[in-house]
N, C-alpha and C positions, 0 to 999 in steps of 0.2 A: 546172056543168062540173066533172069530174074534178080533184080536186089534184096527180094525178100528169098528166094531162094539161096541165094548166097548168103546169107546172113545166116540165116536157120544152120544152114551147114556146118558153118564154124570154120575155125583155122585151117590151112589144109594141112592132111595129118602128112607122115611117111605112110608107103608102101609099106605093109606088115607081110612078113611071110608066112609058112605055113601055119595057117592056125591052130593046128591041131596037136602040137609039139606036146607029150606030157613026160613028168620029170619025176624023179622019186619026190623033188621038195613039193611038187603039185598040194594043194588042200593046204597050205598056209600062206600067209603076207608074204614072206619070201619068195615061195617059189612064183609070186602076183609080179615081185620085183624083176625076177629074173626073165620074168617073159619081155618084159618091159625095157629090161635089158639087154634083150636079145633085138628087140624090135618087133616083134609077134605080139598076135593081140594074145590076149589071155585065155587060158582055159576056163572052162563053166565050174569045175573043183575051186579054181582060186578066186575066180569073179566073187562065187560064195565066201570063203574064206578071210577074203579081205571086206567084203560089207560086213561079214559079223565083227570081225575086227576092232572096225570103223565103230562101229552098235555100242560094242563095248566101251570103249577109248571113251563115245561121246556121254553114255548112259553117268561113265563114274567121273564126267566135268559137270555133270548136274543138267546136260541139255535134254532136255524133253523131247518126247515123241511128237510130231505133226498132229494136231487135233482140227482138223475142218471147221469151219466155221459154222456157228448156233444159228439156230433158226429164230428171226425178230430181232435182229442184231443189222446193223447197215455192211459190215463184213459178210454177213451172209445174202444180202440183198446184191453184194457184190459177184460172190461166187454164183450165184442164181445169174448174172449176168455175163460171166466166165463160161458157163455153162450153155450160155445162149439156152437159158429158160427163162418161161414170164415166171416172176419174181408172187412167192406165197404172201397174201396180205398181212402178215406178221414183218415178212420184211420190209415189206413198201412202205407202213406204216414207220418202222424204226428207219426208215430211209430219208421220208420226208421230217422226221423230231432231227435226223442227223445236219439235213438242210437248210431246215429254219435255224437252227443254235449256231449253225455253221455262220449266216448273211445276220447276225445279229454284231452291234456295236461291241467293243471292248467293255464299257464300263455294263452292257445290259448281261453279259456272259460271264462274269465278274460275281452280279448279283446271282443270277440263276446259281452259280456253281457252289458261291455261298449257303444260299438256300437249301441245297441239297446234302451239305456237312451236319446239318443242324439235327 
């Protein structure tokens, strides 16, 4: 088998049984648990139930939502290359200011950074 195939896959799981088990506790984190405890994958009720869950838990520790990266930013020059797209001249442009400041001395990147507090 493939190394990258194997990799992608991941750990190898158990055998799950019937997938299709539903429970009265089906539609909350619990009844998420108890499949998990049975060894059954989960129902599509609790799959939901436990990302809203999750949603919530993380919304009220202050974690923010996923926002894509801006376009004319080297993050998005990135994602344009994630995406195996040619990259919009706004980003190529903040790609190569990322590169040059990048191959620049300590003490000249020092001054730049200075200069831009002022």
């Amino acid at each position: 088998m493939d190394w990258k195939l194997r990799y992608a896959m991941g750990r190898p799981q158990k055998p799950r049984s019937n997938p299709t088990v539903i429970r009265l506790q089906c539609n909350t984190k619990n009844g998420y648990d108890i499949h998990l405890k049975n060894g059954e994958a989960a129902c599509a009720l609790c799959l939901d139930a436990v990302n809203t869950y999750q949603t919530q838990r993380n919304r009220s520790r202050g974690v923010q939502p996923f926002q894509q990266a801006a376009h004319g930013t080297n993050a998005g020059y990135q994602r344009h290359l994630k995406n195996n797209e040619s990259a919009c001249n706004d980003c190529l442009a903040a790609h190569r200011a990322h590169v040059v400041f990048y191959n620049l001395n300590a003490a000249e990147r020092a001054r730049l950074q200075g200069e831009g507090e002022e």
